[in-house]
C-alpha positions as CSV (number, residue, x, y, z in Angstrom):
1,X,0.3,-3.6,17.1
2,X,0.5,-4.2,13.6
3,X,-1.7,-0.8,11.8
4,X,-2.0,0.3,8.3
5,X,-3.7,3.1,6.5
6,X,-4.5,3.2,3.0
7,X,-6.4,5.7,0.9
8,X,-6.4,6.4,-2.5
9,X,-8.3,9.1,-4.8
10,X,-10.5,9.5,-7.8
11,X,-11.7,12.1,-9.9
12,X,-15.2,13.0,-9.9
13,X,-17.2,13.4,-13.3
14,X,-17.2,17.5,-12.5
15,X,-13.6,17.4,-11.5
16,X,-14.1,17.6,-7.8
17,X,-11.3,15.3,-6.0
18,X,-13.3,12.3,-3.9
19,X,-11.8,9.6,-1.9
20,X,-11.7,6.3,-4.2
21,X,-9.9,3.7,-1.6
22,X,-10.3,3.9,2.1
23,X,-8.7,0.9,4.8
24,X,-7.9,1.4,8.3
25,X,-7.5,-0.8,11.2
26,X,-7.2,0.8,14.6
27,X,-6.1,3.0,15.8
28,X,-6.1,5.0,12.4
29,X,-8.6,6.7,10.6
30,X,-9.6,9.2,8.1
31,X,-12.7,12.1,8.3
32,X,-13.3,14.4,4.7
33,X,-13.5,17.8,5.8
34,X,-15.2,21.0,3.9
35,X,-12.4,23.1,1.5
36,X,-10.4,26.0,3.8
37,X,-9.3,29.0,2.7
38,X,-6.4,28.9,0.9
39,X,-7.0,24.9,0.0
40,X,-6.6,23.7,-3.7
41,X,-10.0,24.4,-6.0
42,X,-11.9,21.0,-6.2
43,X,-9.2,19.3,-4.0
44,X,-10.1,17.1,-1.0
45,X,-9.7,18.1,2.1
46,X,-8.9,15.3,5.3
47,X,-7.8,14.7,8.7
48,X,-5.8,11.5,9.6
49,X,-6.7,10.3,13.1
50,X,-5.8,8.3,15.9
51,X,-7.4,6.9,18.6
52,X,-4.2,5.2,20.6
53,X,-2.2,7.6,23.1
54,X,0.5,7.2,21.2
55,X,3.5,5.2,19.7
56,X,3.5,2.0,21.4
57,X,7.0,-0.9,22.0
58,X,6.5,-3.1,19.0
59,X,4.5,-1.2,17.1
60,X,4.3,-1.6,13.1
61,X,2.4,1.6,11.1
62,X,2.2,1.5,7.4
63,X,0.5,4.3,5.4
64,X,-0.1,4.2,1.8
65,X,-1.2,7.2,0.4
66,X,-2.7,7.1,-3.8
67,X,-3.6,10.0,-5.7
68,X,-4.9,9.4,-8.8
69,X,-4.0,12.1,-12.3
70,X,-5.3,15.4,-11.8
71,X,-6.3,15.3,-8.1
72,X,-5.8,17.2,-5.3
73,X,-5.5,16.2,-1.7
74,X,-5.0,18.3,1.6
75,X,-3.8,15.9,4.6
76,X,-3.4,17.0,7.9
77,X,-3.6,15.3,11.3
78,X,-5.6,15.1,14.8
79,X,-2.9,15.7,17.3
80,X,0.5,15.3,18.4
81,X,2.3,11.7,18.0
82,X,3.9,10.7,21.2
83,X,6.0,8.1,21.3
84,X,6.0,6.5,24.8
85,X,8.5,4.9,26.8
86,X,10.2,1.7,26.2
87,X,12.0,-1.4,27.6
88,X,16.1,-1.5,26.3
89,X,15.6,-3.4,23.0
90,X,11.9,-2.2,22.4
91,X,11.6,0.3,19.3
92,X,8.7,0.8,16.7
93,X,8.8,1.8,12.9
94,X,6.4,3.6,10.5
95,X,6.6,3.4,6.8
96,X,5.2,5.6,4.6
97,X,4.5,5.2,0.7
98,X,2.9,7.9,-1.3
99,X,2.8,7.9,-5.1
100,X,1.2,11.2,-7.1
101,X,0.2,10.6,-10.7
102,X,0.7,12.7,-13.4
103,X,-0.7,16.3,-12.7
104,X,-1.5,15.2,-9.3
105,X,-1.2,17.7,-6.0
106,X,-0.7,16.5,-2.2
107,X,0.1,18.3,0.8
108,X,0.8,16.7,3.8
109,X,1.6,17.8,7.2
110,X,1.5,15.7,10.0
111,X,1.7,17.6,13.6
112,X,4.9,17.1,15.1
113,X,6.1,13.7,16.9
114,X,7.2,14.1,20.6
115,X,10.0,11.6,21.5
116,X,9.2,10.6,25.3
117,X,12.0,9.0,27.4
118,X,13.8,5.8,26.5
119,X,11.9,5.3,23.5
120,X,13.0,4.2,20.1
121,X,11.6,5.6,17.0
122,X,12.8,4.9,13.4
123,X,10.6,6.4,10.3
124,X,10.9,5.5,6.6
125,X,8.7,7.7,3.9
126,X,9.3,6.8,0.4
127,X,7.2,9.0,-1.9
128,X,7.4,8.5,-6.2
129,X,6.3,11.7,-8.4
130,X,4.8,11.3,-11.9
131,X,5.1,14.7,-14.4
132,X,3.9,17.7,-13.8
133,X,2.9,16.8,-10.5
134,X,3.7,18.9,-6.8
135,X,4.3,17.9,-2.9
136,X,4.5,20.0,-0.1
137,X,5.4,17.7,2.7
138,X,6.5,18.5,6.4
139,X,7.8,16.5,9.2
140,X,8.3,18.3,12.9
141,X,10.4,16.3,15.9
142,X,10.4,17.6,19.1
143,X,13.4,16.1,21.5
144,X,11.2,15.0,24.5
145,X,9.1,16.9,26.8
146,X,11.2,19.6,27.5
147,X,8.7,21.0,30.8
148,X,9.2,17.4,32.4
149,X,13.2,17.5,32.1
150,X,13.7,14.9,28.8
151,X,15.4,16.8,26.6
152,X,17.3,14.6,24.4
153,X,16.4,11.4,26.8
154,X,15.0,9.1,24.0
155,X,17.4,6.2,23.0
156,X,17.4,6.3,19.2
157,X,15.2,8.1,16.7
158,X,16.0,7.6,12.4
159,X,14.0,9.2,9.8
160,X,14.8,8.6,6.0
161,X,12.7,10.4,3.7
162,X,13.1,9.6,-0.3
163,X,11.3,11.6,-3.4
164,X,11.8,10.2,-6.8
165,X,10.4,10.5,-10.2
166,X,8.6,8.0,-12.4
167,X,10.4,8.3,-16.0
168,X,7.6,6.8,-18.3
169,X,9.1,3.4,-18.7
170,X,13.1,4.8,-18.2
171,X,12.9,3.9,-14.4
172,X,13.1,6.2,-12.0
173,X,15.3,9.4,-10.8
174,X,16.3,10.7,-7.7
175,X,14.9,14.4,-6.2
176,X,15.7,14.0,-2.3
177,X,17.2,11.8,0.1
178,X,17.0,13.0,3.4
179,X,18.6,11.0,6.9
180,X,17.9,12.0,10.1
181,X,19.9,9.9,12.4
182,X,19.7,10.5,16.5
183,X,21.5,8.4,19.2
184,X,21.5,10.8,22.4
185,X,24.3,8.1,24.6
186,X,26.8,8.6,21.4
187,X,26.1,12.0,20.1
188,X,26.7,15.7,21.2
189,X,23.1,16.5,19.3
190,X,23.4,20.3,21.3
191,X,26.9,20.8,19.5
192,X,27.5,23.9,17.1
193,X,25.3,22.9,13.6
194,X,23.2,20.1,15.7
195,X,20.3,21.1,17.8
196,X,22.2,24.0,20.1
197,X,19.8,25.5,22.9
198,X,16.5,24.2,20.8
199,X,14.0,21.4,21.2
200,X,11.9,21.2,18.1
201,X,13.4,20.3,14.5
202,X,11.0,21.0,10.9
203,X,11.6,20.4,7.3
204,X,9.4,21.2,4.7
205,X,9.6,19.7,1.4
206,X,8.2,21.4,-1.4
207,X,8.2,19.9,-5.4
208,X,6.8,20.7,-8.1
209,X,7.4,19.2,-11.7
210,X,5.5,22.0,-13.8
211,X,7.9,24.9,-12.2
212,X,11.0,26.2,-13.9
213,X,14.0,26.9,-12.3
214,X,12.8,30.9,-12.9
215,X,9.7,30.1,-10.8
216,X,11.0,28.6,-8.0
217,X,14.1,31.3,-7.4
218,X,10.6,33.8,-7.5
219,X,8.6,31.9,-5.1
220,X,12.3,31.1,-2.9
221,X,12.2,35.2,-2.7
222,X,8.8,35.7,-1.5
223,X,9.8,32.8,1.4
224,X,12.8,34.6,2.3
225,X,11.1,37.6,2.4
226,X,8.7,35.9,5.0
227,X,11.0,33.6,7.1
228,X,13.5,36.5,7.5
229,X,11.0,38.5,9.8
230,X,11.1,35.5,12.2
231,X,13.2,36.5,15.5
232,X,12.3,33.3,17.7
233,X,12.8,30.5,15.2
234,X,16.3,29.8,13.2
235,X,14.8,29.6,9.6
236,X,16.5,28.7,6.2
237,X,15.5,27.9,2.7
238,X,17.1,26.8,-0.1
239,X,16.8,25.6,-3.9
240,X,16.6,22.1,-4.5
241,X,18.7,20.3,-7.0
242,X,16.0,20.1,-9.0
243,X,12.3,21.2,-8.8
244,X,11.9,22.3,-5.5
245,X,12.4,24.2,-2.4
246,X,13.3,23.0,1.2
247,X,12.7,24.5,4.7
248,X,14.3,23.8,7.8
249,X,13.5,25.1,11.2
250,X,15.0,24.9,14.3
251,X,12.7,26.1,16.9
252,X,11.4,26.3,21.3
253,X,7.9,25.5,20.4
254,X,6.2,23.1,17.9
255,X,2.9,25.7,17.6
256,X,5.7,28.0,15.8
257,X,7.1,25.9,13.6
258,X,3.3,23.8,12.3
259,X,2.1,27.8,12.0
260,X,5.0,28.9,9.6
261,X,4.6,25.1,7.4
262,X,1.3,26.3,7.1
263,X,1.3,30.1,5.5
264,X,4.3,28.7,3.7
265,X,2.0,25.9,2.4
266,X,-0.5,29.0,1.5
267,X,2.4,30.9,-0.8
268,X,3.0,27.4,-2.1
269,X,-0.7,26.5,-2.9
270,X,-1.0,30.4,-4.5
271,X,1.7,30.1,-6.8
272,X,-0.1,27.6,-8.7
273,X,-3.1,30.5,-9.7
């Protein structure tokens, strides 16, 4: 099945963010939810759903994701992503686009993606910044379903994640390229410095344009501060390059991990005030 999801955003007349463009075919779609606690002021809450059972053989999913200057979108999603069996030679692929405009805000967490047996999963997000504009982005993989005895019994799973910045008509620079490359028949993935003794894997991604390097080394404080009362979860966080902060998280449960992405998301969201 060939499915695509596109939204885009528009600023209201009082400043309130709105949805602007909105195309789904099945199974995807989109529901505007009331502001949360802790939410951007005036942004746009939303929930991306599904109703298939999960990643299919063949399967195609493209999202394109639009925010327009100044506005402010909060994306979450209905449920786990399972990605079912599959015949030798089967796989399926998502892309991902996102572009923010100038001033622009996004944060995007998607619940994690389970990797049943024998299936083949590759993932390509690809996500362009204007100025002054900020991401928090997560992803969360889980190895297979541990309870049933799949751990590490998928054939292949890749995820490439990209981040640049639009340089007003001077092209554009790189912030982050990330690879995630897993092939269980011709890797040790529970080696020293792979996946050890644990079954879920997180990053979080957060960028933002308008911070200084001072800022971030604040807000990397407050996060250590926080991550280093975890005992159950291995946590780490570091300085980008350049304008950011990453997360990554090896953890037994994918509850944990979605819980910490989201208070982190909170201390993210409250630095901007």
């Amino acid at each position: 099945m060939n499915s695509k999801l596109k939204l885009s955003t528009k600023l209201s007349s009082n400043g309130t963010t709105q949805l602007a463009e909105y195309f789904a075919t099945p199974p995807f779609k989109v529901m505007t939810l009331p502001n949360y606690s802790g939410s951007w002021l005036k942004g746009l809450n939303a929930m991306q759903m599904s109703s298939s059972p999960g990643v299919l053989a063949g399967d195609r999913l493209d999202i394109q994701i639009s925010l327009a200057k100044s506005t402010a979108l909060s994306l979450n999603t209905q449920a786990f992503t399972r990605v079912q069996a599959m015949n030798e030679g089967d796989s399926a692929e998502q892309i991902t686009h996102i572009q923010l405009a100038a001033q622009s805000r996004l944060f995007y967490l998607p619940h994690p993606l389970v990797l049943h047996k024998d299936s083949a999963f590759k993932q390509k997000t690809l996500i362009e910044m204007q100025e002054n504009s900020e991401l928090i982005y997560g992803e969360i993989v889980a190895i297979g379903r541990v309870l049933n005895e799949e751990r590490f019994a998928f054939r292949h799973f890749s995820s490439h994640l990209k981040i640049d910045v639009l340089q007003n008509g001077k092209g554009k620079r790189p912030l982050v390229s990330d690879c995630i490359q897993w092939l269980p028949s011709q890797m040790n993935l529970t080696a020293l410095s792979q996946m050890e003794n644990y079954s879920h894997q997180g990053s979080l991604t957060y960028l933002n344009l308008s911070k200084s390097a001072v800022e971030l080394k604040g807000i990397l404080q407050t996060i250590h501060a926080q991550i280093a009362e975890e005992k159950s979860m291995l946590v780490g966080a570091s300085l980008l390059n350049e304008s950011g902060i990453m997360v990554r998280v090896l953890g037994h449960r994918a509850e944990q991990i979605q819980d910490l992405f989201q208070d982190l998301a909170k201390h993210f969201q409250s630095a901007d005030e």
